[in-house]
C-alpha positions as CSV (number, residue, x, y, z in Angstrom):
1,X,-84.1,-61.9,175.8
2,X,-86.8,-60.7,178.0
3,X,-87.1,-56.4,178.3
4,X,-86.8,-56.8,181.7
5,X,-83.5,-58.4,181.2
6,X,-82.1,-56.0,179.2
7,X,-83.2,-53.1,181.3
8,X,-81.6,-54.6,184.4
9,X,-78.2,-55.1,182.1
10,X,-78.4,-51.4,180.9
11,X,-79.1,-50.4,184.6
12,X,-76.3,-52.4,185.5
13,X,-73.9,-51.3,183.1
14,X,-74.8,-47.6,184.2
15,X,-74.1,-48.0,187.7
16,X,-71.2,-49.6,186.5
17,X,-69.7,-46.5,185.0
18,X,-71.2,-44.2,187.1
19,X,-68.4,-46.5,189.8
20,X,-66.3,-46.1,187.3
21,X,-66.3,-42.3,187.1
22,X,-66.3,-41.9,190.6
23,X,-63.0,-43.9,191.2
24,X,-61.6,-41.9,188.6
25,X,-62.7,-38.6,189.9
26,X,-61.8,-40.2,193.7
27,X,-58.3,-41.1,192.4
28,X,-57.5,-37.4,191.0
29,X,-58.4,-35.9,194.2
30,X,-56.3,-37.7,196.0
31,X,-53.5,-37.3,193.3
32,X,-53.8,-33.3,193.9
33,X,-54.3,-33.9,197.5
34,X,-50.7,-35.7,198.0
35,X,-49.0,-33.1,195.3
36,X,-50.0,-30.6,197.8
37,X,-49.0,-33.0,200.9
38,X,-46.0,-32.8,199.2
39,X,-45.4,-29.0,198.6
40,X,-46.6,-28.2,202.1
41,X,-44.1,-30.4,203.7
42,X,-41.4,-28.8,201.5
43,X,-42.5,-25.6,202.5
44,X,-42.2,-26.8,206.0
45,X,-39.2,-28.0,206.1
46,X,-37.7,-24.6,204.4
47,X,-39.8,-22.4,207.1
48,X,-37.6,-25.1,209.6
49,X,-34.4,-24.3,207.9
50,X,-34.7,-20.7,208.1
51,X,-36.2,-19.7,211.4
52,X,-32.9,-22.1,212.1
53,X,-30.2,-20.0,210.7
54,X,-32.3,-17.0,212.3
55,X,-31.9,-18.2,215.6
56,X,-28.2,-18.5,214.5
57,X,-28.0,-15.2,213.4
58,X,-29.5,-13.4,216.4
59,X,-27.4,-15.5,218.5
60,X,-24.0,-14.3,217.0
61,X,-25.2,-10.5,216.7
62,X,-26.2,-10.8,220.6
63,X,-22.9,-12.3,221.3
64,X,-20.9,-10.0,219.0
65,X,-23.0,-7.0,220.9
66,X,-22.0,-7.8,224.2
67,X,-18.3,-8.2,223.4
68,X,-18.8,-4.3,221.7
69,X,-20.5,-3.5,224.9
70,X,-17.3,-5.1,227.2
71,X,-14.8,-3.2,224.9
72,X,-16.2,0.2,225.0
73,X,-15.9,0.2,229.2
74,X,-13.6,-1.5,230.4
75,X,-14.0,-0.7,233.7
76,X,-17.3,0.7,235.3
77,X,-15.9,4.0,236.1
78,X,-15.2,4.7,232.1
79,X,-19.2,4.6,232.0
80,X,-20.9,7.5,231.2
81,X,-23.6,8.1,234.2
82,X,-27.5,7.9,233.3
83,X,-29.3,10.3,231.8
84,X,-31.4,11.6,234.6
85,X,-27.7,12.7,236.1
């Protein structure tokens, strides 16, 4: 076999696994990448779930407040006048 031969075969080969590195390298990024794809959506969908049953929360209290607020005057005229008076 000719040197040029083999030269081209061992220039071949590297490129070859130089490819093959890459695609390796290539194929853990994208395994971190959709790990944390994953663990951002999760996070999501907690964030979701929570501001949720906060807007539940506040809703009740603001409904529980006005019915404290209807109870303690009855009538306008039990109100105690402003302030300013």
């Amino acid at each position: 076999m000719s040197s040029m031969m083999m030269s081209e075969g061992a220039a071949a080969g590297g490129r070859e696994r130089s490819l093959e590195q890459r695609l390796i390298e290539m194929e853990t990024r994208l395994t971190f990448q959709e790990q944390a794809l994953s663990e951002l959506s999760e996070a999501l969908a907690d964030a979701r779930d929570e501001s949720a049953r906060n807007a539940n929360l506040l809703r009740h209290l603001l409904d529980d407040l006005s019915k404290l607020r209807a109870g303690l005057y009855d009538s306008p005229a039990d109100e105690p006048p402003p302030p300013h008076y």
